[in-house]
C-alpha positions as CSV (number, residue, x, y, z in Angstrom):
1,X,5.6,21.9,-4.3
2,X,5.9,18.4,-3.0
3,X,3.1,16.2,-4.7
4,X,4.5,12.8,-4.4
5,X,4.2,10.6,-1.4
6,X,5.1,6.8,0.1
7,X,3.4,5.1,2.4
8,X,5.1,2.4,4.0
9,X,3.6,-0.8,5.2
10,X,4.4,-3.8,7.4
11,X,8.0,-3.5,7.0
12,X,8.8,0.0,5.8
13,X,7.9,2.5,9.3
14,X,10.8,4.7,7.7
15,X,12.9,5.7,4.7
16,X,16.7,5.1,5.8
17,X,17.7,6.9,3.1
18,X,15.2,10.1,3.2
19,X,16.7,13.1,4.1
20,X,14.0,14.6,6.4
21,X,13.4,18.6,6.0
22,X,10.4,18.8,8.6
23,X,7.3,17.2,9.8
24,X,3.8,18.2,9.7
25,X,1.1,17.3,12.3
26,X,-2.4,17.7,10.1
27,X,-5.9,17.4,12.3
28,X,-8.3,16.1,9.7
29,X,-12.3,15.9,9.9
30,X,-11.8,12.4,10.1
31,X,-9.8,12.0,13.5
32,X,-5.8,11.6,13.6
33,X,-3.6,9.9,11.1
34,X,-1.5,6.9,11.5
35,X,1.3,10.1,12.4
36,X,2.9,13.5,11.1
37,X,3.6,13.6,7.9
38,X,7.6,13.4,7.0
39,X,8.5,15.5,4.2
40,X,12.3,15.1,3.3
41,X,14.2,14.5,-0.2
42,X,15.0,11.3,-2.0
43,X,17.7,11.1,-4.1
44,X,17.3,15.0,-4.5
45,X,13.5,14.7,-5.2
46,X,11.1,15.9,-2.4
47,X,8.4,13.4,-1.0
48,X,6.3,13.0,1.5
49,X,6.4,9.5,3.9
50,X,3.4,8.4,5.9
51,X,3.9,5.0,8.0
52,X,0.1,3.3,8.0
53,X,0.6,1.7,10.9
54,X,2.6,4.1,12.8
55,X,6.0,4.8,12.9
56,X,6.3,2.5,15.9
57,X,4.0,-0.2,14.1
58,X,1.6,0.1,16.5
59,X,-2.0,0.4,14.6
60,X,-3.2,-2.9,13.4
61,X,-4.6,-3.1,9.4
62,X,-8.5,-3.0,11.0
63,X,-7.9,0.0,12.9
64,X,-5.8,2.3,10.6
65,X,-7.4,5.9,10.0
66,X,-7.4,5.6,6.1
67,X,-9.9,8.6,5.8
68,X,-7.6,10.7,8.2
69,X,-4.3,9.5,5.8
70,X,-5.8,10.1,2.5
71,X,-7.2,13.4,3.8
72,X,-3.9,14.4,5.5
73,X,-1.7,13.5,2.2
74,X,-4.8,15.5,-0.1
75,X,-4.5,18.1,2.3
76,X,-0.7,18.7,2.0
77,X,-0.9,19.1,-2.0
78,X,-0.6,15.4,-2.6
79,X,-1.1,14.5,-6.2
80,X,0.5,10.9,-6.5
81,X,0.9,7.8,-3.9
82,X,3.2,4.7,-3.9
83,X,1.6,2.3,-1.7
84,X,4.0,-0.1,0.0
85,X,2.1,-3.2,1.0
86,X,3.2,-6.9,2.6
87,X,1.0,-9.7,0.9
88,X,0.8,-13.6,1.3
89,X,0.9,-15.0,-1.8
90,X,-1.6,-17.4,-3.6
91,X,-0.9,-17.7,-6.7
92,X,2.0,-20.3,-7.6
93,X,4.8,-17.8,-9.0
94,X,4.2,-15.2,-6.0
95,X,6.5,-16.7,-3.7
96,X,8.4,-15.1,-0.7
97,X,10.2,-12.3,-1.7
98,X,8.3,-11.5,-5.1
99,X,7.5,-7.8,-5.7
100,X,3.8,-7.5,-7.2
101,X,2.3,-4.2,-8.8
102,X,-1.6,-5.6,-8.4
103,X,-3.8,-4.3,-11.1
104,X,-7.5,-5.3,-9.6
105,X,-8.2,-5.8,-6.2
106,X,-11.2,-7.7,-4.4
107,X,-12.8,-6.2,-1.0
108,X,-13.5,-9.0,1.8
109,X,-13.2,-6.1,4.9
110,X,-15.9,-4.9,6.8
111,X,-17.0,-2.0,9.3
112,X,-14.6,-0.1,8.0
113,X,-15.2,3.5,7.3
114,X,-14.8,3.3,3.5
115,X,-16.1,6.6,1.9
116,X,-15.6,10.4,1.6
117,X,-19.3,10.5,0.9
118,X,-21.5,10.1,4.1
119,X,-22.6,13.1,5.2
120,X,-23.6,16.7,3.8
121,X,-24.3,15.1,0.3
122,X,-26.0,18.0,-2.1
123,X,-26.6,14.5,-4.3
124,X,-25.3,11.0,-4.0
125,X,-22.0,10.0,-5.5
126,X,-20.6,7.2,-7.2
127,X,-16.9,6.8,-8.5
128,X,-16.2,4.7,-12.0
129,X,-13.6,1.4,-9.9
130,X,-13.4,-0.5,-13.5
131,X,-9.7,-0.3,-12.6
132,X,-9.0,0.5,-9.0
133,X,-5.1,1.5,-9.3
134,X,-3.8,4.6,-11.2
135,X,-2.2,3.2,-14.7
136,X,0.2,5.8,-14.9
137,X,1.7,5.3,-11.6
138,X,1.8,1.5,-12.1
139,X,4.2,2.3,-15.4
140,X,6.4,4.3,-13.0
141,X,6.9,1.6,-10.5
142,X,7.0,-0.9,-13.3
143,X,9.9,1.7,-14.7
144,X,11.7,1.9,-11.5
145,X,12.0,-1.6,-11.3
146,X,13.3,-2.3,-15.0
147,X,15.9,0.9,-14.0
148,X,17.3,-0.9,-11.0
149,X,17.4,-4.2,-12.1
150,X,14.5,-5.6,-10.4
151,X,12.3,-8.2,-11.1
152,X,8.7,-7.3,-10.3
153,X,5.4,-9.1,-11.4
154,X,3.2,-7.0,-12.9
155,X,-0.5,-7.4,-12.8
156,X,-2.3,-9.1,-10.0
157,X,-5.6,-9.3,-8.1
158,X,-5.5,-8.4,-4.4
159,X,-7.6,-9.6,-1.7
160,X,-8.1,-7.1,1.0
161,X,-9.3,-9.1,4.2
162,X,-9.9,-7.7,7.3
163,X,-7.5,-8.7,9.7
164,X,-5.7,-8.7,12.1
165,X,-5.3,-12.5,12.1
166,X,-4.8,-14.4,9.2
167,X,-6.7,-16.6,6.9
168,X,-7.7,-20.0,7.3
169,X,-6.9,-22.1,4.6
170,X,-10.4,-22.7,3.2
171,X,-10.6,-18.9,3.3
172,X,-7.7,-18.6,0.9
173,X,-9.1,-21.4,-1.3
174,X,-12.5,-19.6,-1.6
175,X,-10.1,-16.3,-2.7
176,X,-8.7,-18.4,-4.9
177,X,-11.4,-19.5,-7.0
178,X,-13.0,-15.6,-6.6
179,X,-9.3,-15.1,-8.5
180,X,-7.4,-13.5,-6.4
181,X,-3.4,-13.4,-6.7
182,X,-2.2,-12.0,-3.3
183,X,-4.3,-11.5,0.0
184,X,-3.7,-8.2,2.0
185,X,-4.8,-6.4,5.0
186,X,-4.7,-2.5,3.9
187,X,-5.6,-2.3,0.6
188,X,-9.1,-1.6,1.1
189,X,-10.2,0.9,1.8
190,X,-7.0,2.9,1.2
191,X,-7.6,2.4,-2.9
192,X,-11.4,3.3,-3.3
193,X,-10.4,6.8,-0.8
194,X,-7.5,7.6,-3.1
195,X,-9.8,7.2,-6.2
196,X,-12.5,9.5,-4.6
197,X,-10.8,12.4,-3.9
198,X,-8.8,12.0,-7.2
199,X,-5.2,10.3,-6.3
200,X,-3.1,9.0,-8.6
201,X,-2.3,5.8,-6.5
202,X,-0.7,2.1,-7.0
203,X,0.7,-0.2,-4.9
204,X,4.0,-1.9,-4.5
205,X,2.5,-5.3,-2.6
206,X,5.7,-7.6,-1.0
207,X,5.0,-11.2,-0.8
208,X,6.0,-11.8,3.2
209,X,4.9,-15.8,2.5
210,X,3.1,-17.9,1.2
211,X,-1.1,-17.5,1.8
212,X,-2.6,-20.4,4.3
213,X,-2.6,-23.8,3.1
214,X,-0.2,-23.1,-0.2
215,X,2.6,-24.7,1.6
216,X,3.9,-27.0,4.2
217,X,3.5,-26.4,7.7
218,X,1.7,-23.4,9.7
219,X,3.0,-19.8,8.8
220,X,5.8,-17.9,11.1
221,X,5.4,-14.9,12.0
222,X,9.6,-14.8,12.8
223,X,9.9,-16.1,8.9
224,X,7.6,-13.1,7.7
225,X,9.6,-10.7,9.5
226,X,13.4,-11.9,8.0
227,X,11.7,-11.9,4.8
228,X,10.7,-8.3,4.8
229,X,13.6,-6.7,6.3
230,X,15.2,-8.7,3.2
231,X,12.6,-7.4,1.1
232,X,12.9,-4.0,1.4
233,X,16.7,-3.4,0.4
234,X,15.3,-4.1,-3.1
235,X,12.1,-1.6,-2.2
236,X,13.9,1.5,-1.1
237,X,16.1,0.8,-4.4
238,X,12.9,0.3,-6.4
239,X,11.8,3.7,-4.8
240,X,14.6,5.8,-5.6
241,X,14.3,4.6,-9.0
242,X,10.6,5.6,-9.4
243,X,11.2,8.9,-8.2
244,X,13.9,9.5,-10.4
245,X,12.0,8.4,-13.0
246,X,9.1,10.3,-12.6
247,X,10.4,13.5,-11.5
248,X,11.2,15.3,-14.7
């Protein structure tokens, strides 16, 4: 039984390389996911794919279902998640390009349906978030990476903001100082949903530029899109690798 799963980011609506088998429409309590759930082999292992924004890219980072995609994936025997992410980078070595496996994350979103545990309670529950990302899943990437000769940064604190535009400089200043590495737009609440119903997830974040104010000039969005379709060559090779590597 499939128990692994990718979901793609800004940048990855689809696995070139996946070999789809079918697709599964799931209706969850929590409305519609970003889409069907792919299910196809990679490199002779069988995974699930989920685009978070659609496979057309058409759901921005503040509207995505996250309940309805964590549900969906728990739903369909999902043990273990790769999270593919696109992040600006603040910190001075996380530069345009850089692959990341973040290790602590920081939550700036709001409104946001963030928790499994709203309603029909028979007590009130809290969930240990010491260390947000799954350990074991960040050695596999980390793995992956070493295997196809790919440099990736390990460790990292993410800033989750809430989108859709981005930050002002000041804003990533303040981030800064709060420590944060890399800012993002999905990571929360995705993480903390994974971690409630027991998900062994991690995140693969792709630095798309640099964060507001880091360097010279305004941000492009035409300069963020050439350096993620670069980007994620080394991804689906980083991918293949980590499912390789974890499925013996």
């Amino acid at each position: 039984m499939v128990d692994l799963a990718i979901i793609g980011g800004t940048g990855l609506t689809s696995l070139y390389n996946l070999k789809i088998i079918r697709r599964e429409v799931v209706h969850t309590p929590y409305g519609e996911p970003s889409g069907a759930l792919t299910i196809g082999e990679l490199c002779g292992n069988e995974v699930v794919f989920l685009a978070r924004h659609g496979y057309g890219h058409t759901i921005p980072p503040h509207m995505v279902n996250y309940r309805a995609n964590l549900w969906a994936l728990k739903h369909a025997g999902i043990k273990r998640i790769i999270s593919i992410c696109a992040v600006g980078g603040i910190r001075g070595d996380i530069d345009p390009g850089s692959l990341v496996i973040p290790d602590q994350i920081i939550d700036y979103t709001w409104s946001r349906h963030h928790t499994f545990f709203e309603k029909d309670l028979t007590h009130v529950t809290h969930i240990d978030f010491t260390h947000p990302y799954c350990e074991e899943m960040r050695s596999a990437i980390a793995e992956g990476a070493a295997s196809a000769g790919i440099d990736i940064i390990q460790g990292g604190t993410y800033g989750a903001t809430q989108g859709p535009r981005l930050e002002s400089a000041a804003e990533i200043n303040r981030m800064a100082r709060d420590g944060c590495d890399m800012v993002g737009m999905t990571g929360m609440p995705e993480v903390a949903l994974a971690k409630e119903i027991d998900l062994c997830y991690a995140a693969c974040a792709v630095c798309a530029n640099k964060a507001a104010g880091r360097s010279e000039g305004i941000i492009e969005i035409s300069k963020i899109e050439t350096t993620l379709k670069e980007s994620m060559v080394r991804v689906r090779q980083l991918l293949e690798h980590t499912i390789n590597s974890t499925s013996c």
